[in-house]
C-alpha positions as CSV (number, residue, x, y, z in Angstrom):
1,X,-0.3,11.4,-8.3
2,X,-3.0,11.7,-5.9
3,X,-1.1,11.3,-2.9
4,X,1.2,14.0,-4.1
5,X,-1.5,16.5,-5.2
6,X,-3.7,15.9,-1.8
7,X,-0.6,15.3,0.8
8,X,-2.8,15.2,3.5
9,X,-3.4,12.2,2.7
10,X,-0.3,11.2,3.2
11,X,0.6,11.6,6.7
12,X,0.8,9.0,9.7
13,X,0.3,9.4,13.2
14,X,2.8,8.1,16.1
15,X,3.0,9.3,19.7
16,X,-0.4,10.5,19.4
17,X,1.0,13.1,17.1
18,X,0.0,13.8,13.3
19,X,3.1,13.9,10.9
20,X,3.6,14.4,7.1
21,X,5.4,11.8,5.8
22,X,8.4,12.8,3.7
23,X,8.3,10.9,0.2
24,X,5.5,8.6,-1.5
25,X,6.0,4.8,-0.1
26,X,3.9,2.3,-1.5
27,X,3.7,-1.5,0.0
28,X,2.4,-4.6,-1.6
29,X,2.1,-8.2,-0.8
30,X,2.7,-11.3,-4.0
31,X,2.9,-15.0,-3.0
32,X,6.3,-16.6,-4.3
33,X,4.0,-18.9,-6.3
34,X,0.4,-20.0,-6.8
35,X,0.6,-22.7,-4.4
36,X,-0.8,-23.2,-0.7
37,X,2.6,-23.4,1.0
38,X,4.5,-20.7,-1.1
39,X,5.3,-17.8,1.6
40,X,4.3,-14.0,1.0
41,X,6.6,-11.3,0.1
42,X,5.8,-7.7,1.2
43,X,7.4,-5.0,-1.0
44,X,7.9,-1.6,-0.6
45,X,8.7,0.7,-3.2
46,X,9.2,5.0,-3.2
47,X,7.6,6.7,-6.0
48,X,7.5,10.0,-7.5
49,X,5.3,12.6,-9.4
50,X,8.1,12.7,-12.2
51,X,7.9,8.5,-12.9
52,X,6.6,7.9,-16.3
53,X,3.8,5.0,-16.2
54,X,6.6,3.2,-18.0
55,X,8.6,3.5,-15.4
56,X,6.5,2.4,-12.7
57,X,5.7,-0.5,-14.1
58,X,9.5,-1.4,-14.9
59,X,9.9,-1.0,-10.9
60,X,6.5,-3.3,-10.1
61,X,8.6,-6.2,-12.4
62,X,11.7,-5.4,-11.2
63,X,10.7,-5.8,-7.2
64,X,8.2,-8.7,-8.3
65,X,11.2,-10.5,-9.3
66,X,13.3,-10.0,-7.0
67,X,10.7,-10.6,-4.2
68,X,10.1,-13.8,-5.8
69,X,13.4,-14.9,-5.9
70,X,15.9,-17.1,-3.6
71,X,17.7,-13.8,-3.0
72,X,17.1,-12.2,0.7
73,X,15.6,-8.9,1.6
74,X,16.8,-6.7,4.1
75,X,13.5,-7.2,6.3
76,X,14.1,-11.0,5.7
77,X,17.4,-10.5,7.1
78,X,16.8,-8.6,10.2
79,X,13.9,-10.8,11.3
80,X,16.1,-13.9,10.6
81,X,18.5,-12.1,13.3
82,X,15.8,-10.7,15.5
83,X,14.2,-14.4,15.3
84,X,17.4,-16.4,16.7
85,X,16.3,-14.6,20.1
86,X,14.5,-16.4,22.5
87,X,10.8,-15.5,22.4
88,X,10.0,-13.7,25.4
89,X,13.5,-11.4,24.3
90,X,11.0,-10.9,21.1
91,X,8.8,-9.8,22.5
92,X,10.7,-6.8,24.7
93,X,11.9,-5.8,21.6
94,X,9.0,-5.4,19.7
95,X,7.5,-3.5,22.8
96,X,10.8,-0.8,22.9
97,X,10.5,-0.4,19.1
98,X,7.1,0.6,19.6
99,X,7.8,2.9,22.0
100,X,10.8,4.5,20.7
101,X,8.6,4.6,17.5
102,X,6.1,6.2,19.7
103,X,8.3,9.0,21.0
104,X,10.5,9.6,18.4
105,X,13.6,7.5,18.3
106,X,13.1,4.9,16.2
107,X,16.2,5.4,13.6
108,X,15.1,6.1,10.1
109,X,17.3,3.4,8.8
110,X,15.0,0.6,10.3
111,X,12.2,2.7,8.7
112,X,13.5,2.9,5.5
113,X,13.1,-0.7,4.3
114,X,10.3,-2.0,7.0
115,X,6.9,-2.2,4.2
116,X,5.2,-1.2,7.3
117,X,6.0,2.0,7.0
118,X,4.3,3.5,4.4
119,X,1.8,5.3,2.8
120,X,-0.7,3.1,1.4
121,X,-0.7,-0.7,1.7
122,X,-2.0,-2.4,-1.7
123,X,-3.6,-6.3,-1.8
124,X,-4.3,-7.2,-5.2
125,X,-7.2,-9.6,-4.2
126,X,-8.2,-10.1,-7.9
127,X,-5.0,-11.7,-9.2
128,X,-6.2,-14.8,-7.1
129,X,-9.6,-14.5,-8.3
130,X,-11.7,-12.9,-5.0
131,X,-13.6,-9.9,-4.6
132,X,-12.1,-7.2,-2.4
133,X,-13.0,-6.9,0.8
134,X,-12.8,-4.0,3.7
135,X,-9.1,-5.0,5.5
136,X,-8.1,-3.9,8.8
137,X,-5.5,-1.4,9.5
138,X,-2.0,-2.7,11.0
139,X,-1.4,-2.0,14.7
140,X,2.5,-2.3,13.8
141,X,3.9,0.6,11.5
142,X,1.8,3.8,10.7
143,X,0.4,3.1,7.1
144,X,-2.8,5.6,7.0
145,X,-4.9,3.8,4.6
146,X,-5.1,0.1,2.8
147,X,-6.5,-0.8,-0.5
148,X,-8.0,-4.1,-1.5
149,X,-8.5,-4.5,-5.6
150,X,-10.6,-6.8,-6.4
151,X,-11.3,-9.3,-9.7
152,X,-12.5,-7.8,-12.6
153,X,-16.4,-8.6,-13.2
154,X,-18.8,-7.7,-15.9
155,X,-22.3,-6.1,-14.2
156,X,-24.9,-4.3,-15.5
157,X,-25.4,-0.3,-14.8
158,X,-27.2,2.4,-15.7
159,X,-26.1,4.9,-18.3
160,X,-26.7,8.7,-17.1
161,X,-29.6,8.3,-19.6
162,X,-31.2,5.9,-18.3
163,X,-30.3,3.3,-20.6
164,X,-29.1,-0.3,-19.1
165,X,-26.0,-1.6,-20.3
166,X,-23.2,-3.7,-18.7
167,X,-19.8,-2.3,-17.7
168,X,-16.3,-4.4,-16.7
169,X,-15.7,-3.2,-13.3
170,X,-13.2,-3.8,-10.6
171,X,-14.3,-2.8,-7.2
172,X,-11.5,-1.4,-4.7
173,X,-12.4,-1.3,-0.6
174,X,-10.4,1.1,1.6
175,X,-9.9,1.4,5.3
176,X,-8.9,4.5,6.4
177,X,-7.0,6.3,9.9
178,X,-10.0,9.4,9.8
179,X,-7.1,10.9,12.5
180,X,-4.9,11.8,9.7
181,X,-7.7,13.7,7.6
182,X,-11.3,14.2,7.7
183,X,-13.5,12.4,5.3
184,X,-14.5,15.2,3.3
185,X,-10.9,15.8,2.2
186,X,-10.6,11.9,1.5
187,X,-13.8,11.8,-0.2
188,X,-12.5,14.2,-2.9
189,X,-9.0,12.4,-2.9
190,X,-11.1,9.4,-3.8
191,X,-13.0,11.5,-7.0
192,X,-9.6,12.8,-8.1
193,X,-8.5,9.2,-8.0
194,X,-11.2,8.2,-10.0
195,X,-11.0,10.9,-12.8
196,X,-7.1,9.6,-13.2
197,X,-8.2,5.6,-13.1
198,X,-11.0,6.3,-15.6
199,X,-9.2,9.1,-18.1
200,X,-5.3,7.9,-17.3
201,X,-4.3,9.0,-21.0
202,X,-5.0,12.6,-20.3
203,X,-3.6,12.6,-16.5
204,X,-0.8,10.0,-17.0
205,X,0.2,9.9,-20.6
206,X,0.7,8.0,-22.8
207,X,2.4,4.5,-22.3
208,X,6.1,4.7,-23.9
């Protein structure tokens, strides 16, 4: 919602040129399982101002699932062929995509299903029990901003009278490309983000 009601937010920047991104992409890492040696599985999802809540968390399942699964994605699949080169071939690659990437030419179908091409990366730090933390922005792709949730934690606060009390929090860090957008204009993203998190029965609806 917010990135479609403040799409500046949403924009990227290749070729030392500012673009607006067509469409809401949202990426998202899960281990396979809760174990040291299970590998990671980055998703990437589209999403629109007309999904219900319902419906979004239908697709979060849905991808979970199948991300979690034997069955191989389509990035899995191209780096499995792009792999079987020898590495210094890899590497020339990698270095053309960037520049065609850089100027322009990189086709929209390698785009399409690459998670690092997006609008907003998401790390759930909390479902593994840390506190969020302040990540770094990828050199590869053009995702503007990344979001690091956190565990959920009771604290104490103070009420806006004054009053002590203790709240259930979860604390979410961002990094941010300032080229895309000043700070100002991601300041008040962040408020109207807030007012939806907070109040979501009167922004979202409610759940079916």
């Amino acid at each position: 919602q917010v990135l479609h009601t403040r799409p500046r937010l949403n924009r990227f920047v290749a070729g030392s040129r500012i673009y607006q991104r067509k469409g809401i992409w949202l990426s998202y890492s899960a281990k396979k399982s809760l174990s040291d040696d299970a590998p990671i599985v980055v998703l990437k999802r589209e999403f629109t101002p007309e999904h219900t809540f319902g419906q979004m968390l239908d697709f979060l399942k849905s991808d979970l699932n199948r991300g979690r699964s034997n069955e191989k994605s389509s990035v899995d699949k191209e780096l499995s062929v792009i792999l079987a080169f020898p590495a210094f071939m890899v590497r020339w690659m990698m270095k053309f995509q960037q520049w065609a990437d850089g100027v322009g030419l990189m086709p929209a179908l390698f785009m399409r299903h690459d998670p690092m091409f997006a609008s907003m990366f998401i790390a759930n730090l909390g479902s593994i029990k840390l506190q969020s933390a302040y990540h770094h922005l990828y050199e590869y792709g053009n995702i503007p901003i990344f979001a690091a949730i956190g565990r959920l934690e009771r604290v104490p606060l103070v009420n806006e009278d004054g009053t002590l009390t203790t709240h259930q929090i979860c604390e979410v860090k961002y990094s941010f490309d300032e080229r895309i957008e000043d700070g100002l204009y991601c300041a008040s993203s962040l408020d109207r983000l807030r007012a939806v998190v907070e109040d979501p029965f009167t922004h979202v609806g409610l759940p079916e």
